[in-house]
N, C-alpha and C positions, 0 to 999 in steps of 0.2 A: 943781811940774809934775805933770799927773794921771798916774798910771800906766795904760798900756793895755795890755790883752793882746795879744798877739800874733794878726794874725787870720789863722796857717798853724793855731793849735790848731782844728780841726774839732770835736771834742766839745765844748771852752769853750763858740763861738758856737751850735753845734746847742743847747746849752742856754737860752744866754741870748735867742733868738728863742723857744723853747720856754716861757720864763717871763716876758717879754714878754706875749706871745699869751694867757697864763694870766690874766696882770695885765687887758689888755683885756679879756677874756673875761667875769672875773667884774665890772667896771665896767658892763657890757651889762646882765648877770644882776642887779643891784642896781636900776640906774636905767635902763634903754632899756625905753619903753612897750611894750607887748604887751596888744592887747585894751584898751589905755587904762591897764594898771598893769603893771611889771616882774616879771620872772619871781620875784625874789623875795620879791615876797608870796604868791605862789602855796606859795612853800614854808614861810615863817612860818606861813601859815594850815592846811597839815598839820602844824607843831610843835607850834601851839595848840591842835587837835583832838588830837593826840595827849597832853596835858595836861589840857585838863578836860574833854572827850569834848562841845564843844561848838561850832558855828561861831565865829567873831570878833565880837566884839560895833567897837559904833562907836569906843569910848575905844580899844579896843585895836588896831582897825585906824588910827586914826588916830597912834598912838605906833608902829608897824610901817609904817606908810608913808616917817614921820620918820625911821626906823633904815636902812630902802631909802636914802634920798637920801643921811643922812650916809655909808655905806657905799659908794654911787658917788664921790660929791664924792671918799672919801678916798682909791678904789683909780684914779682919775685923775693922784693926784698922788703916789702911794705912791714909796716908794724898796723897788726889786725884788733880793736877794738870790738865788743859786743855788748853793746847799748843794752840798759835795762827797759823792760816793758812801756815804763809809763816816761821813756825821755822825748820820743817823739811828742807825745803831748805838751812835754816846756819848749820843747824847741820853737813852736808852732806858734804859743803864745809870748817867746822869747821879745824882748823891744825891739832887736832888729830884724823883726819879720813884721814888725807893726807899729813903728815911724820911717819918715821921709830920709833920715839920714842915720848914718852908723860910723864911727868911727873903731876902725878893728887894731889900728897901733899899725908896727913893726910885724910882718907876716912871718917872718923867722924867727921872731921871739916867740909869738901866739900860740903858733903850731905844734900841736902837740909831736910831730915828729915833719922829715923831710915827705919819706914817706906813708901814706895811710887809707889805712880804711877802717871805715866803724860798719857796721851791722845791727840793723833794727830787727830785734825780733816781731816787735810789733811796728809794723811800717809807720811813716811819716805820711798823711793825709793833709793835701791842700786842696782849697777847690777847685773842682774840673780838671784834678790833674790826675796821672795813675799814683798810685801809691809808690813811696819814694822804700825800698829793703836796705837802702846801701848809697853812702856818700864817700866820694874816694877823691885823694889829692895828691899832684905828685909835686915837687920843687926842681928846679933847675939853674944852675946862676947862681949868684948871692948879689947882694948890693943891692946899687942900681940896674943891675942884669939878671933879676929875680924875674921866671918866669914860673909862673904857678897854672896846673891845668887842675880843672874841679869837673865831676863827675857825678851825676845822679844814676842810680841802677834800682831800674822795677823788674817785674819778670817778663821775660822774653813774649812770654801768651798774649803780654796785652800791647807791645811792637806794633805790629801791624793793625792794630784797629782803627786807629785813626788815620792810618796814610790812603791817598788815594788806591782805588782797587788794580791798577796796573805797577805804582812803585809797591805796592805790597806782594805781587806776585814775583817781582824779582829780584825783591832782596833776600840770599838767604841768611838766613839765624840759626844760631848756634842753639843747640839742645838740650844745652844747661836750662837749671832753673830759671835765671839771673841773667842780664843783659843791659848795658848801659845806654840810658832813653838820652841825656843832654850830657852834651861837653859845650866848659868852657875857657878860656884862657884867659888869666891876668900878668900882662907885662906892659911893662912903664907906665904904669895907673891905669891902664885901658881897656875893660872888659873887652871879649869878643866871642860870639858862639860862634858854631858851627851849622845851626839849621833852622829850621820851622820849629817851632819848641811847640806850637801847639800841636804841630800833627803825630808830635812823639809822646805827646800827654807828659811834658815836663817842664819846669820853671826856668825861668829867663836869667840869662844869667847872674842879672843882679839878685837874684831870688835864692839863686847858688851858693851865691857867694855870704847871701846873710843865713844860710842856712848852715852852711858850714861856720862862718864866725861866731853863732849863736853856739854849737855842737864845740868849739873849743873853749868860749867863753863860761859855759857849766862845768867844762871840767880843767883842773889846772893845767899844766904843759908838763910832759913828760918825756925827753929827747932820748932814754935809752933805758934801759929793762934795769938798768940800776938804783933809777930812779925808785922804782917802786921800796927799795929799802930807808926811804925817806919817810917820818913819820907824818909829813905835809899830804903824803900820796894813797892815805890810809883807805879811801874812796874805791880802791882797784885794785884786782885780785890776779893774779896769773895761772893759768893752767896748760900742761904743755900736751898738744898732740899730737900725732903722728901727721908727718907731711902727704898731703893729700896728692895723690897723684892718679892717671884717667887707668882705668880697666886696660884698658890696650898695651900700654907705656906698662905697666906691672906684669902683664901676663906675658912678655918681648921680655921683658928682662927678668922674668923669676927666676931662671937655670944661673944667673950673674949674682944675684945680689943673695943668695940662701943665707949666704955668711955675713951679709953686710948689718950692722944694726941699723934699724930702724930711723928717719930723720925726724926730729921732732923741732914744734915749731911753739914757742909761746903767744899765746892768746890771751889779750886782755880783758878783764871783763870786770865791769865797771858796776861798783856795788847803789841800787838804789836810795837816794837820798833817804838820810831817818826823818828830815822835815818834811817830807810830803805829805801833803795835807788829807786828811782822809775825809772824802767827800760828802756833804751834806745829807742829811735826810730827806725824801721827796716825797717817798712814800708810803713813811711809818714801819717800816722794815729796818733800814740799818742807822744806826747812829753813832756820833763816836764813842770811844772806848770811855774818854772821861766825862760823859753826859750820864745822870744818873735819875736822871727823869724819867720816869713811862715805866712799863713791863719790863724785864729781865729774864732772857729765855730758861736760864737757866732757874731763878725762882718762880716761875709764875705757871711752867711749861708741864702737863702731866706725860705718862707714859703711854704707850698704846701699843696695841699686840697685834703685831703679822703673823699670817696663818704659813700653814706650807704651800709655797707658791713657785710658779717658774717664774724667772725675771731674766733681761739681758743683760751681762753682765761683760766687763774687758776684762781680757784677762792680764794685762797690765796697768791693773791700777794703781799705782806707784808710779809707774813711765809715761801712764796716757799721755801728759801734755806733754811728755819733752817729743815722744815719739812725732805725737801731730806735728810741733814744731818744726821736727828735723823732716818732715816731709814724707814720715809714714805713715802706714796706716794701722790702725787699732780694728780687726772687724769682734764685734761682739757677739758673744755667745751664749745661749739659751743656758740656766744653771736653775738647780733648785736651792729655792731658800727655804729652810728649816725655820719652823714655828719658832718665835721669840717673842722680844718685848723691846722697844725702841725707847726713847727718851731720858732724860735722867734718873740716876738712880735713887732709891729709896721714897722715891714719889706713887702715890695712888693710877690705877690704871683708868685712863677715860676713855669707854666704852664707843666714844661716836668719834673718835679717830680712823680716819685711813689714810692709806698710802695707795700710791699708783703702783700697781700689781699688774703685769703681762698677765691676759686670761691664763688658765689650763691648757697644756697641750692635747689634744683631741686623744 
């Protein structure tokens, strides 16, 4: 039986449409013509100027045309992961991003599918690089004829900051959120990128590739949606959503598809370890839950009384985060709050309490 998430969790789904939408996105960016070729040749072709300080010759546009297509074909069918908040944080301190050497096995065994992508809500920070949203990998071959391309994706905004001011002025970029800063390729044991990795503010490819081994090494291998009926797979959750598709392409074919149902697409999402450690005291404010040392807010804490006041307030407070998440916006709204009393109940009121209160409105 598949395991579903629950669909009262609002953050879960605010994700999993959120990396969905990523997944389509970069499928556009690979293979949907533009000008007669997809946007990402546009940007292979500043990787390559950014390497040997020359246009694209014919063999090499014709081998990066190849890499466009297989890179749609594969993000059409990819299987989409969405990382919990604090993974980018193990990742980072993961051992293979902090020793000399790694041993990752059999890349076919490893991998949690052929193809994939994971999705950080909270990105991946290394230093002096852009923030890492999205790690993607495709397979081709088997064997000895295993060609594996790896992918970092930051958002588009921050592309161009680093490139020189004339390759920035004429590459254009796709106007999705999300856009992929480094590619790199492993076949017959042989890394190879494709560009300046500093001027795209992305890691090299050896960096890639421990970044992704790390990301399969925390979580088991999972090679198809049946897995997850495994009690070993209990770590991950599915939830399905509708197949993301661009404004244009749905409003061209609404009159077609009224009758058609819906395409839905399972999304993985990957339940936060229970061993995560919860993080030290620094500053006499938080402690862990089984430290029974010091004050107790709840025993030590009196009440205190709010007067009638305006304050700002969202009016989704329930969905704030997922909304900011998914890349909207919450604007807040002046409300009155009615005289009360705050703190735990059945406790004495202490007079010299206050709270941050928006003045009066005029």
């Amino acid at each position: 039986m598949t395991k579903a998430i629950s669909p009262d969790s609002v953050p879960a789904l605010a994700r999993a449409h959120h990396a969905e939408r990523m997944r389509a996105q970069l499928a556009d960016f690979w293979g949907k013509p533009l000008r007669g070729i997809p946007h990402g040749m546009d940007l292979l072709r500043t990787m390559y100027i950014t390497v040997t300080a020359m246009e694209l010759t014919h063999d090499a546009a014709l081998v990066y045309l190849d890499l466009c297509d297989n890179n749609a074909a594969a993000y059409r069918t990819s299987d989409v992961w969405v990382a919990p908040p604090g993974m980018g944080e193990r990742i980072t301190s993961h051992p293979f991003l902090n020793s000399d050497t790694m041993v990752g096995g059999n890349l076919e065994d490893i991998a949690r599918a052929r193809d994939g992508l994971v999705y950080f809500p909270t990105p991946i920070h290394l230093d002096g690089l852009h923030p890492l949203y999205g790690l993607a990998w495709h397979m081709r071959g088997t064997g000895h004829d295993l060609v594996v391309d790896f992918e970092t994706i930051t958002t588009t905004r921050l592309i161009p900051t680093r490139l020189p001011p004339m390759l920035a002025a004429t590459t254009p970029l796709p106007r999705t959120p999300y856009c992929p800063n480094g590619l790199a390729t492993l076949s017959n044991g042989i890394l190879n990128g494709y560009s300046n990795y500093d001027l795209f503010g992305a890691p090299g490819p050896a960096t890639t590739l421990a970044l992704l081994l790390a990301f399969w090494d925390l979580r088991r291998p999972t090679t198809a949606p049946d897995a997850l009926d495994d009690e070993d797979a209990a770590d991950e959750d599915i939830v399905s959503v509708p197949q993301y598709t661009s404004t244009r392409a749905t409003t061209r074919r609404k009159s077609k598809r009224n009758n058609r149902p819906t395409r839905k697409r399972r999304i993985r999402i990957i339940r936060e370890p229970v061993h995560t450690s919860v993080p030290a005291a620094t500053d006499g404010h938080a402690r862990p839950r089984d430290d029974d040392s010091g004050p107790k807010w709840k025993d030590d804490t009196l009440r205190w009384e709010v007067s009638e006041k305006w304050q700002n307030r969202c009016l989704n407070p329930r969905q704030h985060r997922a909304i900011i998440e998914a890349g909207g916006e919450c604007k807040p709204v002046r409300v009155r709050v009615k005289e009360h009393t705050n703190g735990p109940k059945g406790r004495a009121v202490d007079p010299r309490r206050t709270v941050r209160i928006v003045p009066d409105r005029p």
